[in-house]
Rosetta silent file (secondary structure, phi, psi, omega in degrees, C-alpha in Angstrom):
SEQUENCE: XXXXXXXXXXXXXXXXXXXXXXXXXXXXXXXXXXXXXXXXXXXXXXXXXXXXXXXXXXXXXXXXXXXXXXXXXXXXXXXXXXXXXXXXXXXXXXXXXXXXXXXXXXXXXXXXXXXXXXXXXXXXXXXXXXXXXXXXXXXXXXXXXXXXXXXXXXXXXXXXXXXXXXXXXXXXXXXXXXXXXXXXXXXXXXXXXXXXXXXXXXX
SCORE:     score description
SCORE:     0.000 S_00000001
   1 L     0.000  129.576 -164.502    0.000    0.000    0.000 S_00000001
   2 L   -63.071  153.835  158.790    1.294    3.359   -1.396 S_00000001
   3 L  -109.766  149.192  172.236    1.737    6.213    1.112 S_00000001
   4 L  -134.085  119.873 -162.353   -0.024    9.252    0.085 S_00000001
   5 L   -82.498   15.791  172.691    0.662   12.980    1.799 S_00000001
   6 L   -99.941   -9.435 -166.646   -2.733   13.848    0.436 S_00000001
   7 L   -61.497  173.326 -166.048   -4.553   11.451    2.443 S_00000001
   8 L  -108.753   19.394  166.836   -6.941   13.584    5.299 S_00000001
   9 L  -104.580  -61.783  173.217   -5.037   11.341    8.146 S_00000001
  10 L   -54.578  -12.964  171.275   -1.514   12.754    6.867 S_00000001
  11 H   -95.667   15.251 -174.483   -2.462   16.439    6.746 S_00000001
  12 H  -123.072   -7.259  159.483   -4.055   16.006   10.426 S_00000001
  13 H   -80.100  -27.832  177.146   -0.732   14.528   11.630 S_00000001
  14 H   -46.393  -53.565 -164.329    0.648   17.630    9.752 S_00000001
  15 H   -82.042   -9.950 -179.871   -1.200   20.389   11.656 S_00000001
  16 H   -65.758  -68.644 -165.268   -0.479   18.180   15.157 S_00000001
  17 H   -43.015  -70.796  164.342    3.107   18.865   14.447 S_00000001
  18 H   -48.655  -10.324  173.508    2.859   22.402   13.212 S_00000001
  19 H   -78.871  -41.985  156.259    0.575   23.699   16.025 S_00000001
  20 H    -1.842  -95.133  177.596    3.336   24.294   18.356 S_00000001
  21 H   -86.759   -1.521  141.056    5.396   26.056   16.970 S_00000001
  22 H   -42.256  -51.227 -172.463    2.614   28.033   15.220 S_00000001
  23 H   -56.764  -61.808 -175.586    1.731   28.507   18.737 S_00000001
  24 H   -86.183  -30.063  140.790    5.099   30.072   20.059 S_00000001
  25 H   -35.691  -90.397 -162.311    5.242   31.950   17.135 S_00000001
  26 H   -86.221   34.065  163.402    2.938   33.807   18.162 S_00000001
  27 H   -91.985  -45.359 -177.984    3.227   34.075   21.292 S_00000001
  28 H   -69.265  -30.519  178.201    7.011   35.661   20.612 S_00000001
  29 H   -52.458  -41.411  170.829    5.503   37.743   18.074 S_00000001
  30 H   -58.725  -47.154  161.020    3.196   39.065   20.777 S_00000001
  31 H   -40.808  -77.965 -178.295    5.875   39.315   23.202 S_00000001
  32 H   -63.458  -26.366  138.244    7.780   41.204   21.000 S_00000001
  33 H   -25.925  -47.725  165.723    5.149   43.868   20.441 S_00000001
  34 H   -51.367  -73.735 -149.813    4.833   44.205   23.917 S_00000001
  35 H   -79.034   -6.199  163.115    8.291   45.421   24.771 S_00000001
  36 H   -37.680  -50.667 -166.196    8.764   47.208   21.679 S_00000001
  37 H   -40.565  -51.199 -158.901    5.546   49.589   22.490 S_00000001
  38 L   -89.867   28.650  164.310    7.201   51.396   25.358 S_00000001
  39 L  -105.067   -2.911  177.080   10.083   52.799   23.463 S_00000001
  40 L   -96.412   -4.539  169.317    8.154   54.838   21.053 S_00000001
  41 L   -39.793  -18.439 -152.616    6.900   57.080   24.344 S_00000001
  42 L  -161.831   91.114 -141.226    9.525   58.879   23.946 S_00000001
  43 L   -82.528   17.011  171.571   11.235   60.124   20.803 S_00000001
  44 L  -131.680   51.527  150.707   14.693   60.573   22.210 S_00000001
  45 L    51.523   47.054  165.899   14.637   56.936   22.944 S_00000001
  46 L  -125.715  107.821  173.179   14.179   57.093   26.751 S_00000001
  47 L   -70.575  139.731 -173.359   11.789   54.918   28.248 S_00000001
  48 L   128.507  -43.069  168.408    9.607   55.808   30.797 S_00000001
  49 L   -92.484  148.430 -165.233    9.513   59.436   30.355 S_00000001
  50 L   -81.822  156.634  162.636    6.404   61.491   29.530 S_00000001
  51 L  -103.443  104.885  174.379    6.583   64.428   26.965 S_00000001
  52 L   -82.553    8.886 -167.295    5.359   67.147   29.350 S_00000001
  53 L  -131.877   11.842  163.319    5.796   69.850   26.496 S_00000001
  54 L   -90.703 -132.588  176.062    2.714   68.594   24.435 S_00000001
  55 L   -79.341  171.691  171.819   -0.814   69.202   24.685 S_00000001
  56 H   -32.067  -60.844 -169.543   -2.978   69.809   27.080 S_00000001
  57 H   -76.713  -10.904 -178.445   -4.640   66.933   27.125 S_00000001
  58 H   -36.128  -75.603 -176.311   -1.431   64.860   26.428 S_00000001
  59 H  -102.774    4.911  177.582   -0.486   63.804   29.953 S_00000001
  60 L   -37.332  111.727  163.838   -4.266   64.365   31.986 S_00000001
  61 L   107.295  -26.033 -116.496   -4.787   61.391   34.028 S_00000001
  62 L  -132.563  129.750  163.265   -1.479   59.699   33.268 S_00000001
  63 L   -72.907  113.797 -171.428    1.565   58.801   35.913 S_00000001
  64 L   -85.640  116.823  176.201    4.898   60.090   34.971 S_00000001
  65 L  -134.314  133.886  158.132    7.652   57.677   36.660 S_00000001
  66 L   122.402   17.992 -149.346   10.962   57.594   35.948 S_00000001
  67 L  -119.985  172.595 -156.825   11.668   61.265   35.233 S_00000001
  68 L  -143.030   88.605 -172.410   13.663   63.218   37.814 S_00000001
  69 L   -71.553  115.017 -172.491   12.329   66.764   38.817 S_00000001
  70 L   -81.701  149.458  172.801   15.127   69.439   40.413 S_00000001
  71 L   -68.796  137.729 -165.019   14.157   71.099   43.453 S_00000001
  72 L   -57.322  175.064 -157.830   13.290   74.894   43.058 S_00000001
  73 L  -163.768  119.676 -166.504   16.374   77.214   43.664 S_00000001
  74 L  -120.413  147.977 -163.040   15.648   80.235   45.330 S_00000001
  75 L  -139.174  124.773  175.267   18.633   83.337   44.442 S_00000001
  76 L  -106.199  118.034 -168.170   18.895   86.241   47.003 S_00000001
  77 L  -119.825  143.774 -133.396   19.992   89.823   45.513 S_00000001
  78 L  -141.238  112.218  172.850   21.175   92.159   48.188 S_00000001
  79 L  -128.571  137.869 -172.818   21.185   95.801   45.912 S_00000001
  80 L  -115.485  145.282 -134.154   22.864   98.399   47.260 S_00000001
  81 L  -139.790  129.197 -176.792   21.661  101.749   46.041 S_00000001
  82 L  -100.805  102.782  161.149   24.917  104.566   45.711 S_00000001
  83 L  -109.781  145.576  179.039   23.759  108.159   45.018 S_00000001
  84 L  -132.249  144.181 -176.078   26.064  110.483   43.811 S_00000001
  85 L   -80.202  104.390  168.387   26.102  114.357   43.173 S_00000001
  86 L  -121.286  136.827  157.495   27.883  115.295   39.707 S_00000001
  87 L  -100.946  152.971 -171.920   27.825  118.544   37.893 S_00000001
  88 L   -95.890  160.428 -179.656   28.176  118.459   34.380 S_00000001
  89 L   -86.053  144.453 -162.349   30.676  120.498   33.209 S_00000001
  90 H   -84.253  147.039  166.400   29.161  123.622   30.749 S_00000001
  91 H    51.779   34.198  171.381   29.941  123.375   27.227 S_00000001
  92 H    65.123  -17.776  174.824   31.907  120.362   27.593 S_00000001
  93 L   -37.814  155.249  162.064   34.860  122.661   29.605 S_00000001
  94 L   -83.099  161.548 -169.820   36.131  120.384   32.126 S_00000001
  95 L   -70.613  145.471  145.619   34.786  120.833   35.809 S_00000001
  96 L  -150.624  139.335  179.600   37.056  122.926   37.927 S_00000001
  97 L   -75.082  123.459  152.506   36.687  123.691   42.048 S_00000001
  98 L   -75.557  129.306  148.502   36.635  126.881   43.279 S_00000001
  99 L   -40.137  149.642  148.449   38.752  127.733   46.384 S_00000001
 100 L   -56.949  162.492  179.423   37.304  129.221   49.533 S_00000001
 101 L  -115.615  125.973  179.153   38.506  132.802   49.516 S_00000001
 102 L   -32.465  138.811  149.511   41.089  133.035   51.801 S_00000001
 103 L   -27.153  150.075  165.223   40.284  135.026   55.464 S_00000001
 104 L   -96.180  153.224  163.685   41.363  138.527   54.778 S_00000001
 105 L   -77.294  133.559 -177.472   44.423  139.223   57.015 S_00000001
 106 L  -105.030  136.108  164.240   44.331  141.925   59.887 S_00000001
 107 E   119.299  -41.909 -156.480   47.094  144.411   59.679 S_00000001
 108 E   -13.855  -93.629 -158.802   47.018  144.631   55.755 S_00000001
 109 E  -107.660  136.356 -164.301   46.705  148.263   56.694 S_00000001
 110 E  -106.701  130.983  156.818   47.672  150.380   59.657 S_00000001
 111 E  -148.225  157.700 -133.958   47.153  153.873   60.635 S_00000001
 112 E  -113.285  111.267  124.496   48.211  155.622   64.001 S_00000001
 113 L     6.984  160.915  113.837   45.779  158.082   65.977 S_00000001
 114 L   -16.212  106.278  167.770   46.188  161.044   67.629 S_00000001
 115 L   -53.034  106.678 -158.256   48.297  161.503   70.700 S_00000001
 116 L  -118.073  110.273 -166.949   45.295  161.962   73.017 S_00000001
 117 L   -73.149  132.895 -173.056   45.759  163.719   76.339 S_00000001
 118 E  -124.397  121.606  171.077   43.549  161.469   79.426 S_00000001
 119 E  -150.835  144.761  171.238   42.103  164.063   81.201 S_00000001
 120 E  -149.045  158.200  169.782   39.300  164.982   84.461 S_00000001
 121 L    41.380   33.628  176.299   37.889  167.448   86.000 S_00000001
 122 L    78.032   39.496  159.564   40.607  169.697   84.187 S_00000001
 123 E  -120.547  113.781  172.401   43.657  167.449   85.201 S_00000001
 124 E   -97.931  139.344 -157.640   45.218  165.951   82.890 S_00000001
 125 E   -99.952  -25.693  151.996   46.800  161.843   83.982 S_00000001
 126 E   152.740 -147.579 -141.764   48.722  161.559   80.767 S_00000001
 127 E  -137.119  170.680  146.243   48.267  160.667   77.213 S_00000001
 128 E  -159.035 -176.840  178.955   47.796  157.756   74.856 S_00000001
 129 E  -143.454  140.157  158.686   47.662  156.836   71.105 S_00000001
 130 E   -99.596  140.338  179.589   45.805  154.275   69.302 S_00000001
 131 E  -126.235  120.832  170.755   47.005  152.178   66.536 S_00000001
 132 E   -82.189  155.615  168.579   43.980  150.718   64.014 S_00000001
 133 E  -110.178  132.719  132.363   44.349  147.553   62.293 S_00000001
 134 E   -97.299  143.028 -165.601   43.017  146.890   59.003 S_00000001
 135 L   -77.182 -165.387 -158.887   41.816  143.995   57.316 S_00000001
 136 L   -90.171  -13.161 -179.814   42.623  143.849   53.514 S_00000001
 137 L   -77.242   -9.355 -174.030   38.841  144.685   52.540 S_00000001
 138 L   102.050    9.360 -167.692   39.180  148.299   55.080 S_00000001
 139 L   -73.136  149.108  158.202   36.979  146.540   57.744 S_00000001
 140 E   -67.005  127.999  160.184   38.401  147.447   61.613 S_00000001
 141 E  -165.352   53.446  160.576   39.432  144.265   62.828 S_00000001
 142 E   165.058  168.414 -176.471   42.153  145.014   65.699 S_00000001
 143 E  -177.462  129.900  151.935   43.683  147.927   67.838 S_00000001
 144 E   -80.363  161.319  161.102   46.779  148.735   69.721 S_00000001
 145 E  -130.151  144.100  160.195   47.423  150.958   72.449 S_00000001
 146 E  -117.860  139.329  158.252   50.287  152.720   73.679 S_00000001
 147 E  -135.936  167.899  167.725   49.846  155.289   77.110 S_00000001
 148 E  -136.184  156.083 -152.055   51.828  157.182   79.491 S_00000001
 149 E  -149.157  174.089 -138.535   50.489  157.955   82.514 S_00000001
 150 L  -144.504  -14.174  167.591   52.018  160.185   85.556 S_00000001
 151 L  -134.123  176.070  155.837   50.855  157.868   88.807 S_00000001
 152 L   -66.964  -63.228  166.701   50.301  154.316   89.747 S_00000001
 153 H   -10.134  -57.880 -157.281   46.723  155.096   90.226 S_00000001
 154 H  -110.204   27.867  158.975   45.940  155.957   86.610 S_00000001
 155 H   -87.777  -47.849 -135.655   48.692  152.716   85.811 S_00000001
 156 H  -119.828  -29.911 -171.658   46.091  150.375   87.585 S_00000001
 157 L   -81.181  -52.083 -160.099   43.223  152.455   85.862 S_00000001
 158 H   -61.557  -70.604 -166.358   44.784  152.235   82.270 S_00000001
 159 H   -68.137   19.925  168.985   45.771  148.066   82.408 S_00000001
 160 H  -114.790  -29.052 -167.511   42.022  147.479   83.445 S_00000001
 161 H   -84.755  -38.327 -167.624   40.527  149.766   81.086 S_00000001
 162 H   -89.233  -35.489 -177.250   42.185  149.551   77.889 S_00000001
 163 H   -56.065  -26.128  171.597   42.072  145.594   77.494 S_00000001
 164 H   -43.962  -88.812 -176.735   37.994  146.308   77.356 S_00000001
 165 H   -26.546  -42.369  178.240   37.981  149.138   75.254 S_00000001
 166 L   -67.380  -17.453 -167.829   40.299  147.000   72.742 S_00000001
 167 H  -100.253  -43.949  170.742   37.586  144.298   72.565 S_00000001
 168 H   -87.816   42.683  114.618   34.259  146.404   72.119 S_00000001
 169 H   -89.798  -29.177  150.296   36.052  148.137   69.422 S_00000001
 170 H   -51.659  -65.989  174.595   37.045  145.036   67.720 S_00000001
 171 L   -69.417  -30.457  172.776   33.286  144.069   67.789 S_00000001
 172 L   -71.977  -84.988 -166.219   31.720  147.353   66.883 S_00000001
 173 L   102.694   73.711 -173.145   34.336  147.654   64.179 S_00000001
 174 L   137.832  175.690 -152.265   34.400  151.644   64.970 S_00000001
 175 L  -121.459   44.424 -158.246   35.005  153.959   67.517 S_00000001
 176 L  -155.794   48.624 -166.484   31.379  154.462   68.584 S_00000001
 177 L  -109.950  178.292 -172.707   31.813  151.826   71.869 S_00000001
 178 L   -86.078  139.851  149.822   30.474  151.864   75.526 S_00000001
 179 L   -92.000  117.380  169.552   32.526  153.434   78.236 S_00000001
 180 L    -6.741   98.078  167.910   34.381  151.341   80.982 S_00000001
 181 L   -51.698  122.903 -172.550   32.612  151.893   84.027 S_00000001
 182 L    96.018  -17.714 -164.193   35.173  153.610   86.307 S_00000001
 183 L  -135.512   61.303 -153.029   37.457  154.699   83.456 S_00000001
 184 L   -82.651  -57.036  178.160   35.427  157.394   82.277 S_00000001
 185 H   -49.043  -78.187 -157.335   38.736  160.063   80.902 S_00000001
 186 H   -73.240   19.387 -179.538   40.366  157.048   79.421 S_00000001
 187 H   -98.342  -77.925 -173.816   37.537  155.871   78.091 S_00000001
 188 H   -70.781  -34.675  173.273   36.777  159.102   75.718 S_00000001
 189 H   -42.176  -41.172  176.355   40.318  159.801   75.313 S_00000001
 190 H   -48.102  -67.918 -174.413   40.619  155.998   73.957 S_00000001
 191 H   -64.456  -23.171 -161.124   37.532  156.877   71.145 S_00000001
 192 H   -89.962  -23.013  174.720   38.602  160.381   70.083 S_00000001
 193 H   -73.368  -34.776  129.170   42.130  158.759   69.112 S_00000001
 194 H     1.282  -89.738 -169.033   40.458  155.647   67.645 S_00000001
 195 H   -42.426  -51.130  175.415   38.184  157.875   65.463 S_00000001
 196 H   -32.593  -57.761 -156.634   41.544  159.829   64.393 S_00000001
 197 H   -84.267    4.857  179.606   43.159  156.441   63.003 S_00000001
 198 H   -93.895  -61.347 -176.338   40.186  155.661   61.402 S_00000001
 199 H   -46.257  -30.767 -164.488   39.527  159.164   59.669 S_00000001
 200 L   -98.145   12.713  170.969   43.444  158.353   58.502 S_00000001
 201 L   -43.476  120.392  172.791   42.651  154.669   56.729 S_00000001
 202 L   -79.803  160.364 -175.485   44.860  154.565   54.180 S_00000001
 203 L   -40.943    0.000    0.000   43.286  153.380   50.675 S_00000001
């Protein structure tokens, strides 16, 4: 008896054989589908991570794992605020500081009194002269004395009297001052030679 592979017993031994591995095909086919799938998530070939820069509607609902989020960073700026004064210079000139103007100097200019006879009650106690000091603008701003005197009395009168007289003339800035209580002759003797060196400022 012939064998024949057409016979309906040989193609049902056929498909015994072949179901197997028909079988495991396609189960590895399946398989490989599976892990394939999760590598197209993510088009710079990292699995796992979500694309958080699509749509809205993209990642709603959907657990992102495997992606690694940095912790916020907080930056403290400390401004410190400078003001400064500048003048511009005019017409492009460069800036230049003015000086203070110098104190004017007392004595620039001097002039000498009268010789003035210190006299009461029609006695005369002895003489003096005043010397004015000027500053350089013509202002009074100092004053010598020289006297000569004829007792100790009007010695003791004179060195109490005149340092005054030198000082309220200084502050008046003239020959228009108060008289020394007690030192009444040497008082106006003191102003009319005063007034003298004054009428005699030189220019």
């Amino acid at each position: 008896m012939s064998s024949d592979n057409s016979s309906p017993m040989s193609r049902f031994a056929l498909a015994r054989r072949l179901a197997p591995a028909l079988a495991l095909t396609s189960a590895g086919m399946a398989l490989i589908n599976v892990l394939d799938r999760p590598a197209d998530l993510s088009a710079s070939g990292s699995a796992g991570v979500a694309d958080v820069g699509g749509s809205a509607d993209s990642g709603a609902g959907q657990m992102v794992t495997g992606a690694t989020v940095p912790a916020p960073t907080t930056t403290t700026f400390t401004a410190t605020t400078v003001v400064t004064s500048t003048v511009p210079p005019v017409n492009g000139a460069p800036s230049a500081t003015t000086p203070a103007p110098a104190p004017a100097a007392c004595g620039a200019k001097k002039s000498t009194g009268s010789t003035t006879d210190i006299v009461d009650r029609n006695r005369v106690f002895g003489t003096l002269v005043v010397t004015a000091k000027f500053a350089s603008n013509g202002e009074l701003c100092g004053v010598a004395v020289n006297f000569d005197v004829w007792d100790r009395k009007s010695v003791q009168i004179e060195q109490y009297a005149l340092p005054k007289l030198n000082a309220r003339a200084k502050k008046a800035k003239s020959a228009n001052i108060q008289a020394v209580s007690g030192a009444t002759a040497v008082s106006r003797a003191y102003a009319a030679s005063l007034q003298a060196a004054i009428d005699a400022k030189p220019l």
